[in-house]
N, C-alpha and C positions, 0 to 999 in steps of 0.2 A: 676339218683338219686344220684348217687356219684358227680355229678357237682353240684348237687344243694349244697351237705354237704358242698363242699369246698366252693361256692361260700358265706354261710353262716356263716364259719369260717373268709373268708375273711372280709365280713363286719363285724364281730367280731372285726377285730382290727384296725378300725377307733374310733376316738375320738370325741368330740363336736367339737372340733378346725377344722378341718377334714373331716368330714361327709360330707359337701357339694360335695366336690370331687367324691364320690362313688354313687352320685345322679342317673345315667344310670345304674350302678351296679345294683342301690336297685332297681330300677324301674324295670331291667330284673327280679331280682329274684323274686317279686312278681306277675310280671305277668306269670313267671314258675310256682309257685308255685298254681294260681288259674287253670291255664289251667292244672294241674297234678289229674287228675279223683282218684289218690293212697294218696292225700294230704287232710286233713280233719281238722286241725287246724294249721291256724295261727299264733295264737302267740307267736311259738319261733323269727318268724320276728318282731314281735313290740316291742323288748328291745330293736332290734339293731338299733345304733344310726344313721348309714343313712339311716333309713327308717323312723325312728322319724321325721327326718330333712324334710321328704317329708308330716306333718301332714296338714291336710286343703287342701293338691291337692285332685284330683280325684281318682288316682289313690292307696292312702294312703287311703282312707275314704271309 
């Protein structure tokens, strides 16, 4: 649980410029985040902007 917080802070401070880079990042912490049976919403991940950057994959949608 403490990885995920950091790992969400992390993507916290990427920018639109940016976000591409963190593209594997976002994609791990999503799929942490659905395989966490203790996680029950979302969307503190859909502000952050590299996971925005992942909108219309599979994995984002």
């Amino acid at each position: 649980e403490l990885a995920a917080k950091v790992m969400i802070e992390l993507l916290g401070t990427y920018t639109d410029e940016n976000a591409s880079y963190a593209r594997e990042d976002a994609i791990k912490c999503i799929a942490t985040a659905l395989a966490d049976p203790n996680t029950f919403l979302l969307d503190p991940l859909l502000s952050l902007k590299p996971v925005r950057f992942l909108e219309g994959e599979l994995i984002h949608d």
